[in-house]
N, C-alpha and C positions, 0 to 999 in steps of 0.2 A: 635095227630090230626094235628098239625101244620106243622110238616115231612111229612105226609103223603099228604098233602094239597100241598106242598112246591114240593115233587116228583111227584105230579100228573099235577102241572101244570109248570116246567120246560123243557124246550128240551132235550132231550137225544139223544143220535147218529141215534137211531134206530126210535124215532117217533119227530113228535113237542108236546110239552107242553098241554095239556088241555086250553080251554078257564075256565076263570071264571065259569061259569054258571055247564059246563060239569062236573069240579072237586066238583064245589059242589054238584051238583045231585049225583056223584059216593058215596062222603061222605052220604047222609043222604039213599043211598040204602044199607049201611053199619052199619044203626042205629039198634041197638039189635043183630046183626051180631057179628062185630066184633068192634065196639065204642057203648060206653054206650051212650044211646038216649038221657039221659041229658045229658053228654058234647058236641055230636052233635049240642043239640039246644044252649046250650053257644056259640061252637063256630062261627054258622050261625049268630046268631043274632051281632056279632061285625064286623059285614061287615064293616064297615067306617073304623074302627081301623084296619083289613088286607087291606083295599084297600088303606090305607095311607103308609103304611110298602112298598105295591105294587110299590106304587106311588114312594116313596123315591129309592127302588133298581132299576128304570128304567123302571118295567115289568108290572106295569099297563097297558100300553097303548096296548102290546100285548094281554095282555087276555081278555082287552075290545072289541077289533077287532076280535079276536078270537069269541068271543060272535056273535058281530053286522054282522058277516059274515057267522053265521051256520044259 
């Protein structure tokens, strides 16, 4: 979950990053798919604990913008 969260909202050559908000909607339209729906809801529910992780590598500020600009 945390790879997939981490690839979705990184820059790659070919797009920008996801904001916050967008990777996690991809995540929970994923739940029974292809992530089991309880680790989904673990991992949503520790927002403050990724958004602190976010915060420390730099890239909070990007996918809060990302956010407050769609």
């Amino acid at each position: 979950m945390a790879d997939v969260f981490d690839a979705l909202t990184s820059d790659r050559p070919y797009r920008e990053g996801l904001s916050f908000e967008a990777a996690t909607a991809a995540i929970r339209i994923e739940a029974g798919l292809q992530f089991d729906p309880d680790v989904v809801t673990a991992f949503l529910t520790r927002r403050p604990a990724i958004e602190g992780i976010l915060r420390r590598r730099g890239r909070l500020g990007a996918a809060i913008a990302q956010t407050e600009a769609a």
